[in-house]
PyMOL CGO cylinders between C-alpha atoms (Angstrom):
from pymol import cmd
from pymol.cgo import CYLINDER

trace = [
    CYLINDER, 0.00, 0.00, 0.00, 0.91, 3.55, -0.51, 0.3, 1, 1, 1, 1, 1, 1,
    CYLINDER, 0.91, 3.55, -0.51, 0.09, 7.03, 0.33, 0.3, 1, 1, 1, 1, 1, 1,
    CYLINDER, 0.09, 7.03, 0.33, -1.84, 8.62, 3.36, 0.3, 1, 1, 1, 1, 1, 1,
    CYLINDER, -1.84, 8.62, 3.36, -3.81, 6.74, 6.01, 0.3, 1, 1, 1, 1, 1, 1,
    CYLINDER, -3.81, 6.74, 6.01, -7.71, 8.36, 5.33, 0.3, 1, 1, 1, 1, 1, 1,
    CYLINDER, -7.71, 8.36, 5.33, -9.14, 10.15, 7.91, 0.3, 1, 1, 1, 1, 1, 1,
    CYLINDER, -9.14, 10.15, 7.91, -12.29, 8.12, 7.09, 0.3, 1, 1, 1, 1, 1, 1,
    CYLINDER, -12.29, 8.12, 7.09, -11.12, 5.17, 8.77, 0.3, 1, 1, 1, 1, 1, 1,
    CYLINDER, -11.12, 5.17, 8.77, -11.97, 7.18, 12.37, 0.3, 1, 1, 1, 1, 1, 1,
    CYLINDER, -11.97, 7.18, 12.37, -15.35, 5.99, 10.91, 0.3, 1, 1, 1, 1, 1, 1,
    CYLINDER, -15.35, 5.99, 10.91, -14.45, 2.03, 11.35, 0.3, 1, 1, 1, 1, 1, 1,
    CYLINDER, -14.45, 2.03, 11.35, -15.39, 2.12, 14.56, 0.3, 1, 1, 1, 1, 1, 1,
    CYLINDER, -15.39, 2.12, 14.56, -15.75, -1.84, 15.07, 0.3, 1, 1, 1, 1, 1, 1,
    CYLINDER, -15.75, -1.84, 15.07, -12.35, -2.46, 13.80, 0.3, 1, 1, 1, 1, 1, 1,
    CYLINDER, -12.35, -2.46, 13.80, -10.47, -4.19, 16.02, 0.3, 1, 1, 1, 1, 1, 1,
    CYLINDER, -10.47, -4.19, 16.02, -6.59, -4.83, 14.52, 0.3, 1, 1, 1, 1, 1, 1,
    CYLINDER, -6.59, -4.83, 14.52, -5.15, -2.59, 12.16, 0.3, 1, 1, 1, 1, 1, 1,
    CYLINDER, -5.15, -2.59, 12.16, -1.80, -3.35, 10.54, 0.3, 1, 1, 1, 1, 1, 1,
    CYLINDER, -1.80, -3.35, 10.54, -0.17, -1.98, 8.28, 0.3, 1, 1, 1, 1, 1, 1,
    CYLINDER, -0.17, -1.98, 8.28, 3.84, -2.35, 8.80, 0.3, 1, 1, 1, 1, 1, 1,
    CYLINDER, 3.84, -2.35, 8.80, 5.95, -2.63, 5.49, 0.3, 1, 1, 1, 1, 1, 1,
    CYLINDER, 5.95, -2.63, 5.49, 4.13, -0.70, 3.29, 0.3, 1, 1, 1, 1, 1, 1,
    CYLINDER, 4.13, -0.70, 3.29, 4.92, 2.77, 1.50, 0.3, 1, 1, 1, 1, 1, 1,
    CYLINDER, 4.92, 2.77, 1.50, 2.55, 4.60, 3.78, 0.3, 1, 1, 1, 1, 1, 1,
    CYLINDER, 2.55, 4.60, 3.78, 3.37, 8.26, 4.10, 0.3, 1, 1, 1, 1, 1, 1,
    CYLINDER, 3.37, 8.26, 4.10, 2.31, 11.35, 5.69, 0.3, 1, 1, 1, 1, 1, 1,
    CYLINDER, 2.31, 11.35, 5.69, 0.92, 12.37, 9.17, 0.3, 1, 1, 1, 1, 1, 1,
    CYLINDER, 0.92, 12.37, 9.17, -1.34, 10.15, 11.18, 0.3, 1, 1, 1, 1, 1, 1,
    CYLINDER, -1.34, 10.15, 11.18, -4.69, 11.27, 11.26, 0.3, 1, 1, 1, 1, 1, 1,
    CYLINDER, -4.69, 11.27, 11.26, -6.33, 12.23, 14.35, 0.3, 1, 1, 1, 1, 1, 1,
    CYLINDER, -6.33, 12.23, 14.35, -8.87, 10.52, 13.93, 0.3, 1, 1, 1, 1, 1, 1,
    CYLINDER, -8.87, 10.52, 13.93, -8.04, 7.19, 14.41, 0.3, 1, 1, 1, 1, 1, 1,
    CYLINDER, -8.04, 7.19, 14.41, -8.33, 8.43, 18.17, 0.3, 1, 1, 1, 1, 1, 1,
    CYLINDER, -8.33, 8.43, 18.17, -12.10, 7.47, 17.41, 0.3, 1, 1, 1, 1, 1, 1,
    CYLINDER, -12.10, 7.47, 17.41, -11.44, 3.63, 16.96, 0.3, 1, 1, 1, 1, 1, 1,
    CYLINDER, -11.44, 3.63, 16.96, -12.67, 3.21, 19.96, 0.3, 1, 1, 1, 1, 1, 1,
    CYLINDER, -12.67, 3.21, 19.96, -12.54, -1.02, 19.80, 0.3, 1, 1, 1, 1, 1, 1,
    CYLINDER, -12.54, -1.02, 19.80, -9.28, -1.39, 18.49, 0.3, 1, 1, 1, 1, 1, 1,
    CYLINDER, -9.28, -1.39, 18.49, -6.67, -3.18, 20.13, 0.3, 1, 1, 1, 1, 1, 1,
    CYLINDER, -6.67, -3.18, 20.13, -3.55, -3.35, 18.16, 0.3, 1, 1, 1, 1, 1, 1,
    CYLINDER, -3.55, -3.35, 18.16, -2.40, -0.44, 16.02, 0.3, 1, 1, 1, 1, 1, 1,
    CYLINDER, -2.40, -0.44, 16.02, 0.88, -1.46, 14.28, 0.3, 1, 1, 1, 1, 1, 1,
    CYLINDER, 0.88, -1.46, 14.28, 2.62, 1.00, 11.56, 0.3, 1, 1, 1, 1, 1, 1,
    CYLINDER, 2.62, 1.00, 11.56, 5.83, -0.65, 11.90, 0.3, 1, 1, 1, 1, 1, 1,
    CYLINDER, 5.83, -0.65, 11.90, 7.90, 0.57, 8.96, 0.3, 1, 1, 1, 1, 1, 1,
    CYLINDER, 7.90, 0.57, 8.96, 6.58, 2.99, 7.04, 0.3, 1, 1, 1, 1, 1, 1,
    CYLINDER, 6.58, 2.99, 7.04, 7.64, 6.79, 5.95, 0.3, 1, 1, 1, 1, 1, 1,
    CYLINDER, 7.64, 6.79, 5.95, 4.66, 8.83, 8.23, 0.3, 1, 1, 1, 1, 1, 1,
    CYLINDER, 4.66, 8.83, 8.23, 6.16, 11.99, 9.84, 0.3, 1, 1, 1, 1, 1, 1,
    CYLINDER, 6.16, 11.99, 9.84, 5.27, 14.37, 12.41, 0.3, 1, 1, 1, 1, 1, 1,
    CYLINDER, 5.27, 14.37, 12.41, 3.85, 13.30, 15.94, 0.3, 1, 1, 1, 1, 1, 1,
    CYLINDER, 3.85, 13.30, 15.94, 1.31, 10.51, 17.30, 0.3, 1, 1, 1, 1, 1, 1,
    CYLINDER, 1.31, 10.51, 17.30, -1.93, 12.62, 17.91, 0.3, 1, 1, 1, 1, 1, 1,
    CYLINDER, -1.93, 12.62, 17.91, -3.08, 12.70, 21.07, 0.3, 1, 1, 1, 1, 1, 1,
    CYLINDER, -3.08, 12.70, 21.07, -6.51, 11.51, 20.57, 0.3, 1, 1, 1, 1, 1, 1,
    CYLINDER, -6.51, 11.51, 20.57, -4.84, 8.09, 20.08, 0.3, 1, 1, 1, 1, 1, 1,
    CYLINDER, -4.84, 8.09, 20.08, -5.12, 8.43, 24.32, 0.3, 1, 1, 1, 1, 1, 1,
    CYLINDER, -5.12, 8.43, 24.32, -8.83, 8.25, 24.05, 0.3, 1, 1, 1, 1, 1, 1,
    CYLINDER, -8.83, 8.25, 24.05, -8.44, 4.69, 22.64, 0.3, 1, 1, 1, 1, 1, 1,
    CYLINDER, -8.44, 4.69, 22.64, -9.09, 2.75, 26.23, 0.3, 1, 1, 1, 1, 1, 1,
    CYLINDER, -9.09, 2.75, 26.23, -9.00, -0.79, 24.44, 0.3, 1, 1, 1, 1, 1, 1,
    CYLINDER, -9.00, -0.79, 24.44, -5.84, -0.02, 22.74, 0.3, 1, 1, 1, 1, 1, 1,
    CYLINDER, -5.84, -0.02, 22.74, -3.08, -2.55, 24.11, 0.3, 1, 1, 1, 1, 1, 1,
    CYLINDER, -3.08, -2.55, 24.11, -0.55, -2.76, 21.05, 0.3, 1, 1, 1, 1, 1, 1,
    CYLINDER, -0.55, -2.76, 21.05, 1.12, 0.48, 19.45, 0.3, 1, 1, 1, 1, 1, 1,
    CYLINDER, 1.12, 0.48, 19.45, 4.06, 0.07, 17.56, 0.3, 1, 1, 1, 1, 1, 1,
    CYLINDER, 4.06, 0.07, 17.56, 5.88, 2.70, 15.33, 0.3, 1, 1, 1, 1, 1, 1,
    CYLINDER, 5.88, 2.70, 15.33, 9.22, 1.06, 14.75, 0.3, 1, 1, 1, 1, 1, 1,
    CYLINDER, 9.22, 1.06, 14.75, 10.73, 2.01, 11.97, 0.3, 1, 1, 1, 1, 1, 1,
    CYLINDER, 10.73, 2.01, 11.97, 8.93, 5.40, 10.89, 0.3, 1, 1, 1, 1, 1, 1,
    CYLINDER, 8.93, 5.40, 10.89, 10.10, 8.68, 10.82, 0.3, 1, 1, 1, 1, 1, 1,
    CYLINDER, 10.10, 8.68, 10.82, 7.54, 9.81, 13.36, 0.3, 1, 1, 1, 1, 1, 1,
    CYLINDER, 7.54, 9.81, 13.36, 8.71, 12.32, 16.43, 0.3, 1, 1, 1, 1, 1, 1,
    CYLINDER, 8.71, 12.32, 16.43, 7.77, 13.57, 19.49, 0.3, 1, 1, 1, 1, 1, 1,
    CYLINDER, 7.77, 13.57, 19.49, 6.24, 11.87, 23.20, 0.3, 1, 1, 1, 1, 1, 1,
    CYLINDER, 6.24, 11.87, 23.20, 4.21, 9.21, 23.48, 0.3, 1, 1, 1, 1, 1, 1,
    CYLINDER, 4.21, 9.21, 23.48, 4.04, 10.22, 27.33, 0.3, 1, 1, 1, 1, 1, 1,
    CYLINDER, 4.04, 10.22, 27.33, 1.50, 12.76, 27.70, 0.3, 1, 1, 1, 1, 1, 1,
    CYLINDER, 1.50, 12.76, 27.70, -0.64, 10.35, 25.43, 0.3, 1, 1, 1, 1, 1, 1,
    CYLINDER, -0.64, 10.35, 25.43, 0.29, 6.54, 26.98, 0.3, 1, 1, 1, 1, 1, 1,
    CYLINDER, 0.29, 6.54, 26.98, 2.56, 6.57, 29.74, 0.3, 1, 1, 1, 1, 1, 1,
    CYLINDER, 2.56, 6.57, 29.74, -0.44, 7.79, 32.01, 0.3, 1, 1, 1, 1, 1, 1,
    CYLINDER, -0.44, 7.79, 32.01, -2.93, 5.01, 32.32, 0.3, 1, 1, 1, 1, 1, 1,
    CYLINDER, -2.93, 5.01, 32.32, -2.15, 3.91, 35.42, 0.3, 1, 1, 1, 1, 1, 1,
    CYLINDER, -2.15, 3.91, 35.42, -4.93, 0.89, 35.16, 0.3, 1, 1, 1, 1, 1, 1,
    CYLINDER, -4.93, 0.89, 35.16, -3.94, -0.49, 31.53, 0.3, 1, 1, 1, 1, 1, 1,
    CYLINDER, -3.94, -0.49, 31.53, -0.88, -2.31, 30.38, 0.3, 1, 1, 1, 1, 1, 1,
    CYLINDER, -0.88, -2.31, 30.38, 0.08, -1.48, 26.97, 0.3, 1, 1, 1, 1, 1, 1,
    CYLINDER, 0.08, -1.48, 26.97, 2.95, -3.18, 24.71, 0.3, 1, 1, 1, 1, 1, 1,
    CYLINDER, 2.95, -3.18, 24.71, 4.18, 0.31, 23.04, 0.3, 1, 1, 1, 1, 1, 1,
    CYLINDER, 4.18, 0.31, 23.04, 7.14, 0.31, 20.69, 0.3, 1, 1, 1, 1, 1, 1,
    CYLINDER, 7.14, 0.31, 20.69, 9.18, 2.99, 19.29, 0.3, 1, 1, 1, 1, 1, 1,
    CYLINDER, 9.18, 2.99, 19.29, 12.30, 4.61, 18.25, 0.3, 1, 1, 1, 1, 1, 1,
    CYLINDER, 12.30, 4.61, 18.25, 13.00, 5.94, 21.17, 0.3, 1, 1, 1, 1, 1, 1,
    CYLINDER, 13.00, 5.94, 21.17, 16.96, 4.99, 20.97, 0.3, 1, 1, 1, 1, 1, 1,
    CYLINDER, 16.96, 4.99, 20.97, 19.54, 7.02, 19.50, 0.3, 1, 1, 1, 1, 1, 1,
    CYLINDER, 19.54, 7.02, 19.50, 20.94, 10.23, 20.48, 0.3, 1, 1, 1, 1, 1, 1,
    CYLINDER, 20.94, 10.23, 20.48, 18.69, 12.30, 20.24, 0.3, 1, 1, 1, 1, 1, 1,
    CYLINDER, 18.69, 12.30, 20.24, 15.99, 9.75, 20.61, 0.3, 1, 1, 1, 1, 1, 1,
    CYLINDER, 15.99, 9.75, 20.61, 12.91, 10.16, 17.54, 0.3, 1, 1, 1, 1, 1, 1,
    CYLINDER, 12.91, 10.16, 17.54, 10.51, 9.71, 19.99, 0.3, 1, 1, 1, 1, 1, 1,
    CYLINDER, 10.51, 9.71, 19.99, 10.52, 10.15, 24.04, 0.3, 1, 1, 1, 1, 1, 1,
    CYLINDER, 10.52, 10.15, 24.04, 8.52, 7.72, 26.04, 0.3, 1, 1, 1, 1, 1, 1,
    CYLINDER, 8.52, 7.72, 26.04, 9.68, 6.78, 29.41, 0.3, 1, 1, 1, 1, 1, 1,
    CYLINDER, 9.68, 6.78, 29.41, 6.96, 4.25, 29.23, 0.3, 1, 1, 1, 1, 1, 1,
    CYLINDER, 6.96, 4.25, 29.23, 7.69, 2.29, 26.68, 0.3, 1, 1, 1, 1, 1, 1,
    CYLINDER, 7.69, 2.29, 26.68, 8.23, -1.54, 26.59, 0.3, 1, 1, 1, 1, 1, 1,
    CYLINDER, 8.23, -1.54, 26.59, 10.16, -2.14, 23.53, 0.3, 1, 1, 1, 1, 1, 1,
    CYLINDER, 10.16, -2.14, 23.53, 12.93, 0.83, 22.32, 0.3, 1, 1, 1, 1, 1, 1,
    CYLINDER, 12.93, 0.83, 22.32, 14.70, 0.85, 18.65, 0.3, 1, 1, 1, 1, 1, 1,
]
cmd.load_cgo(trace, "trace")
């Protein structure tokens, strides 16, 4: 697959699993996958997306798998993961290097 991710899949609502890791996905990630409010694994594993994770992803309660190993994405995962004090999540990211792509103190698996 290439291109963007839609914002029209906000509207899959029921979807449970989305991955899409080796493709030729580029782009931002839409905020509006913050209304999949069923899903439980989210995987973009590499791809080219840029910019940061939108925080509405924090809004997805269900949401137990993240992963965005791989991408080109940037900024903290903290302020939108590492505070659920009553969920554990499997999160992975870049967050290796110096300086790190992505900051999360939280997070269980680093690259």
């Amino acid at each position: 697959m290439t291109g963007t991710l839609p914002s029209e899949l906000g509207r899959l609502t029921q979807l449970f699993i989305l991955q899409l890791f080796e493709n030729l996905m580029t782009g931002t990630l839409p905020s509006e996958l913050g209304m999949l409010s069923n899903i439980t694994d989210l995987i973009l594993d590499l791809n080219q997306f840029t910019g940061s994770v939108p925080t509405e992803l924090g809004l997805l309660l269900d949401l137990w798998s993240f992963s965005i190993v791989g991408t080109n994405i940037t900024g903290s995962l903290d302020n939108i993961f590492c505070n659920r004090s009553s969920q554990v999540m499997d999160l992975y990211a870049d967050c290796l290097g110096d300086p790190p792509e992505v900051e999360c103190s939280c997070c269980n698996y680093c690259y």
